[in-house]
C-alpha positions, -999 to 999 in steps of 0.1 A, spaced: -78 177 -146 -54 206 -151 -39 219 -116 -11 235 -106 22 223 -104 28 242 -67 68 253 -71 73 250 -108 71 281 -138 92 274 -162 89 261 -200 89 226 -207 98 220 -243 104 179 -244 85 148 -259 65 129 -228 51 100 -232 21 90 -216 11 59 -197 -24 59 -209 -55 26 -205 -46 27 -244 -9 23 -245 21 51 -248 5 83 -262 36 105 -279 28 145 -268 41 173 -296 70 188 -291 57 223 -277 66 248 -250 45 235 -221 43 258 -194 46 234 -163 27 258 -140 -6 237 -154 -2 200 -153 11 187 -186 2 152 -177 -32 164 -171 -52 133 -155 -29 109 -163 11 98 -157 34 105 -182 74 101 -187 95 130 -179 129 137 -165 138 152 -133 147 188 -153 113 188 -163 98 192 -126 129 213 -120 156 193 -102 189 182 -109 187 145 -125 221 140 -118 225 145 -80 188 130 -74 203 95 -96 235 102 -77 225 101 -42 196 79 -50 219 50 -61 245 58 -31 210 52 -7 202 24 -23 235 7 -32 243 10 5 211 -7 18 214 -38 -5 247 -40 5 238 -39 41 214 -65 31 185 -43 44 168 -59 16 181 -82 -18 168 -50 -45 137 -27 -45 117 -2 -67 121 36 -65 94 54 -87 88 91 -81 61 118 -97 51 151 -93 22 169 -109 18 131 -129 55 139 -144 74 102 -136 106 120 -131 124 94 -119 116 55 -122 142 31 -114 150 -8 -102 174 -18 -78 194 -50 -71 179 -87 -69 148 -106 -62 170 -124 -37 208 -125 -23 221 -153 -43 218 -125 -70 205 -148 -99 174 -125 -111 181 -87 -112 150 -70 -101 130 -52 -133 103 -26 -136 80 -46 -143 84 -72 -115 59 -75 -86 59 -70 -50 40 -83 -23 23 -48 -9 13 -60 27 -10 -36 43 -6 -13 16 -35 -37 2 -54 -16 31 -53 20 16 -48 1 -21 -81 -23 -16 -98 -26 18 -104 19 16 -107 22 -18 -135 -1 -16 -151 18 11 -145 52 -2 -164 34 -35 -192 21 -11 -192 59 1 -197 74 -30 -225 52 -41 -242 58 -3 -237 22 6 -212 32 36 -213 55 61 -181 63 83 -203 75 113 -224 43 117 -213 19 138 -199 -14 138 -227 -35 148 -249 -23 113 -221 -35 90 -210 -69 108 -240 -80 126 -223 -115 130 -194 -101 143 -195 -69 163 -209 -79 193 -213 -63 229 -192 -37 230 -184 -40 192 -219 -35 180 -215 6 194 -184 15 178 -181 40 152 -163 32 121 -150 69 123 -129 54 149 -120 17 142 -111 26 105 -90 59 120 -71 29 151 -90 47 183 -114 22 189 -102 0 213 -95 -35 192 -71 -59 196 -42 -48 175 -37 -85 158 -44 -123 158 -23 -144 154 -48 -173 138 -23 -201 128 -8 -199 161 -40 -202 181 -52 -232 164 -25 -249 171 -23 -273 202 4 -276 231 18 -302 212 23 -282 178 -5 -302 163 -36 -284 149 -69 -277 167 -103 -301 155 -117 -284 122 -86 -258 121 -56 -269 97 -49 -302 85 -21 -322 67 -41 -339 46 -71 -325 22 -105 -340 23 -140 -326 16 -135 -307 48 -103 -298 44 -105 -285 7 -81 -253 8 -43 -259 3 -24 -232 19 13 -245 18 31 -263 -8 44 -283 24 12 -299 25 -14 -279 51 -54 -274 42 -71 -251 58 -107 -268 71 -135 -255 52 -154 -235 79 -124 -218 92 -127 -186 83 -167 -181 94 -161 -205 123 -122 -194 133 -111 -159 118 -149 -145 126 -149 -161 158 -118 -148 174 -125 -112 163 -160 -116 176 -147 -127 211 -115 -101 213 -117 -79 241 -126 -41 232 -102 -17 259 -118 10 277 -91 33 266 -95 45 232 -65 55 222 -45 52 188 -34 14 187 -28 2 150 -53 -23 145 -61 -48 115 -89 -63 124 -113 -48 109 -104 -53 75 -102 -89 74 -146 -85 74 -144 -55 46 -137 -85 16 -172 -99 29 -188 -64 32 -182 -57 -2 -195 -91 -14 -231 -82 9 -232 -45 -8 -224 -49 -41 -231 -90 -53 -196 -87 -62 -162 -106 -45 -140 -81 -27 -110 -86 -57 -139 -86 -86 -156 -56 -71 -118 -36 -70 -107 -53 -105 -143 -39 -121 -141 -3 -106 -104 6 -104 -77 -23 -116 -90 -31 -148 -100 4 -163 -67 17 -153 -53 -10 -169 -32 -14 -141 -24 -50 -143 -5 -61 -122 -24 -49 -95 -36 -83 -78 -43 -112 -55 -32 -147 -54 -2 -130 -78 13 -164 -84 -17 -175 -106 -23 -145 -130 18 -142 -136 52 -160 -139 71 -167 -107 100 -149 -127 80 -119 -123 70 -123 -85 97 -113 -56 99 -140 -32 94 -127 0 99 -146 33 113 -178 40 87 -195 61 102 -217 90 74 -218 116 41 -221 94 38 -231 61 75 -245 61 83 -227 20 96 -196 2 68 -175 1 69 -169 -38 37 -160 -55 16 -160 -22 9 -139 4 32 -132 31 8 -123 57 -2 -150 77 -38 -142 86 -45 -131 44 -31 -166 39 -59 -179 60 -84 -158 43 -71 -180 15 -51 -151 -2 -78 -121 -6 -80 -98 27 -84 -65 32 -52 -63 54 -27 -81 31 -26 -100 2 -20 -71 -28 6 -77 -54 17 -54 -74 44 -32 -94 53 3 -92 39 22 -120 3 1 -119 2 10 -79 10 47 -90 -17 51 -108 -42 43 -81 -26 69 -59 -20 99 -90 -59 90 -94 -63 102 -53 -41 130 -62 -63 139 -93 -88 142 -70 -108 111 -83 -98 111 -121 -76 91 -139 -70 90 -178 -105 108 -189 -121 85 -162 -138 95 -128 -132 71 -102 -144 90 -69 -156 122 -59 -132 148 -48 -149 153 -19 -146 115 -8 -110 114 -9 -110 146 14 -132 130 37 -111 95 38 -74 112 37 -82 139 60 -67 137 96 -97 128 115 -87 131 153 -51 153 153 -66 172 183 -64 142 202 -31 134 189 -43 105 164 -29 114 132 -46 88 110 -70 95 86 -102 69 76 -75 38 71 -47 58 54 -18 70 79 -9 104 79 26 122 89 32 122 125 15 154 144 45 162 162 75 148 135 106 120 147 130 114 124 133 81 146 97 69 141 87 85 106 92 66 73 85 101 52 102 130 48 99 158 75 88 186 45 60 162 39 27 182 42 2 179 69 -25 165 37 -2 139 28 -12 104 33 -4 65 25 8 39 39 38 16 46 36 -26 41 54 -54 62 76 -63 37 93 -33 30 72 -11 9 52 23 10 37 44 -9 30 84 -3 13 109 -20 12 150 -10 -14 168 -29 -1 198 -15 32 191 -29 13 173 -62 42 143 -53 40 107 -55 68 87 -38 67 49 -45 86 26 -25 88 -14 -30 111 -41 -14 111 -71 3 130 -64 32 119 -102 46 137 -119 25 152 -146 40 134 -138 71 117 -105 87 139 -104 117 161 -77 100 148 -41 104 180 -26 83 153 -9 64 146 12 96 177 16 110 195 30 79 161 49 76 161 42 37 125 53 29 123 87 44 163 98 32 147 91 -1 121 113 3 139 136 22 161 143 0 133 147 -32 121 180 -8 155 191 -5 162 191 -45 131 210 -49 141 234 -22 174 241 -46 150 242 -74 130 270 -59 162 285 -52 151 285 -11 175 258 -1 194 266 32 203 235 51 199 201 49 221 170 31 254 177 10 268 160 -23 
């Protein structure tokens, strides 16, 4: 794939390695011009001079962003990655996995990616299913969860539920409502002890999940939620705890195989996975929350999201684990327009259809389960830049993580934290608005670069 980089002409003359399925790849030493991607399909190692910004003020005000959040405790460390036209030209770790500051966070350490697991496995599955002819975004409900989408479920378009419009319930709290008055669990719910019925352990504090509960609980409770009359954008997630089973009806494969098969595994992006804390070293794992009203633990290893915990770690709403540079190369495969390393992984023509703004008339910016930048932009209520371009698209996760790419811009911004750590009641995150002065500032070097910078930040 060889587009262009869209505010760069200049000569590159500089080794770059590449981050290729078969290890680092060393490039000759030659005058690239950087009008044509010199990472072609893949990522590659580069500095920010070699995309044309100033390394020094982008490290600079990067750190002073950062070092201020952790010391706000907005979050114990984080990841920063950034590429443009594939170019990694900036890639960097920040702080601890937790505040008593006894493992400093690395590169290759993983986060729990929260609903970023929805663009980075719940959409990419459908946008698979799409390409082979196995999904259709303009059928509705009731033909792909029979079980499920009842009365006036079985008539809604996926168009709309997958884009937030269609009228469900936003959430459902399922631990909660199996609990009695009393705190004690429901009949066939949760127990303390395991049995043949109760087979699945989902705390280290001793709780097992009863061995119908998600067809006769999770299934259930989505089946009976109400559907309003007004169909209007309400974030919902739903939905995407019956995509894992979906995939398993289409394809003969698990939801986690079927994504490990046709993405994770060929792009040798290994860290990409569920149920982290039994494929890798708790060393390697951020903890996230520190559980107090459910599983009674440090969440280390497992998912942080309730309801994926109940779907016994692999959901379509939650449950993704991952680093920065393997979850970078799902999204520089979206912004090669379906190729990745001499590979073809969808059509272009699929990701225009899943990342395009599907109702912005109506004031819905979402697109077919990505987000999308605000139609009218906030600095309040955004978590990306202002500059970022109406075909930009991504999406943020719980814990403190987001990832954004702007084909337009040919940028990648990569974002991981875990801002829950000890507890999620601390929005810091938000209030310092650490995510979009990040990005913000990334347009604002290029602006200099470009030589069309006016106003905006100072160093």
């Amino acid at each position: 794939m060889k587009r262009s980089l869209s505010i760069i002409s200049f000569l590159l003359v500089v080794s770059l390695t590449a981050l290729g399925q078969n290890g680092p790849v060393l490039m000759s030493k030659q005058p690239v011009e950087l009008k044509v991607n010199a990472a072609f399909d893949r990522l590659i190692k580069g500095s920010p001079e070699d995309v044309g910004i100033d390394s020094e003020v982008l490290d600079r005000r990067i750190d002073q962003i950062m070092t201020t959040a952790i010391d706000s405790m907005a979050f114990p460390g984080g990841q920063v990655l950034l590429a443009k036209g594939g170019i990694v030209f900036y890639q960097k770790a920040f702080g601890h996995h937790t505040y008593e500051k006894k493992k400093e966070v690395e590169l290759s350490d993983i986060y729990d990616l929260a609903s970023v697991t929805k663009t980075t496995a719940a959409t990419l599955a459908l946008m698979k299913l799409y390409d082979l002819g196995l999904f259709d975004p303009d059928k509705t409900m009731g033909h792909y969860f029979p079980k499920v989408a009842k009365g006036k479920k079985k008539g809604l378009v996926m168009r709309d539920v997958l884009a937030h419009q269609a009228g469900l319930k936003a959430w459902i709290p399922y631990w909660s409502v199996s609990q009695k008055k009393n705190g004690k669990y429901k009949n066939k719910t949760v127990s303390r002890d395991s049995s043949a019925n109760y087979p699945y352990r989902i705390s280290d504090s001793g709780l097992f999940m009863h061995k119908d509960f998600i067809e006769k609980k999770i299934y259930k409770l989505i089946r009976k939620s109400r559907v309003s009359k007004d169909k209007k954008y309400v974030y919902s997630g739903l939905t995407f705890y019956l995509i894992p089973e979906l995939v398993n009806r289409l394809t003969g494969k698990s939801f986690d195989q079927f994504l490990y098969d046709e993405f994770y595994q060929p792009m040798n992006a290994r860290t990409l996975r569920f149920k982290a804390g039994e494929y890798f070293d708790l060393d390697r794992i951020v903890p996230t929350e520190v559980d107090t009203f459910f599983r009674m633990q440090t969440l280390h290893g497992v998912v942080h999201d309730e309801g994926a915990a109940m779907m016994l770690g692999v959901s379509g709403n939650a449950g993704l684990f991952s680093n920065a540079e393997d979850l970078a190369k799902v999204y520089q495969m979206l912004l090669n327009n379906g190729e990745f390393d001499g590979r073809r992984y969808l059509k272009e023509e699929t990701i225009k259809e899943f990342t395009g703004c599907q109702f912005c008339e109506i004031g819905n910016r979402r697109g077919l389960g990505f987000d999308k930048p605000l139609v009218t932009y906030d600095a309040n209520l955004s978590s990306v830049a202002k500059e970022a371009s109406a075909e930009s698209y991504g999406h943020s996760g719980y814990t403190g993580t987001l990832v954004w790419a702007d084909p337009e811009n040919d940028l990648l911004f990569i974002f991981l934290s875990n801002r829950v750590h000890p507890t999620r009641n601390n929005s810091k995150i938000y209030s310092l608005n650490v995510r979009p002065d990040i990005h913000n500032l990334v347009y604002e070097l290029f602006k200099i670069g470009k030589g069309t910078y006016t106003l905006g930040m100072h160093w």
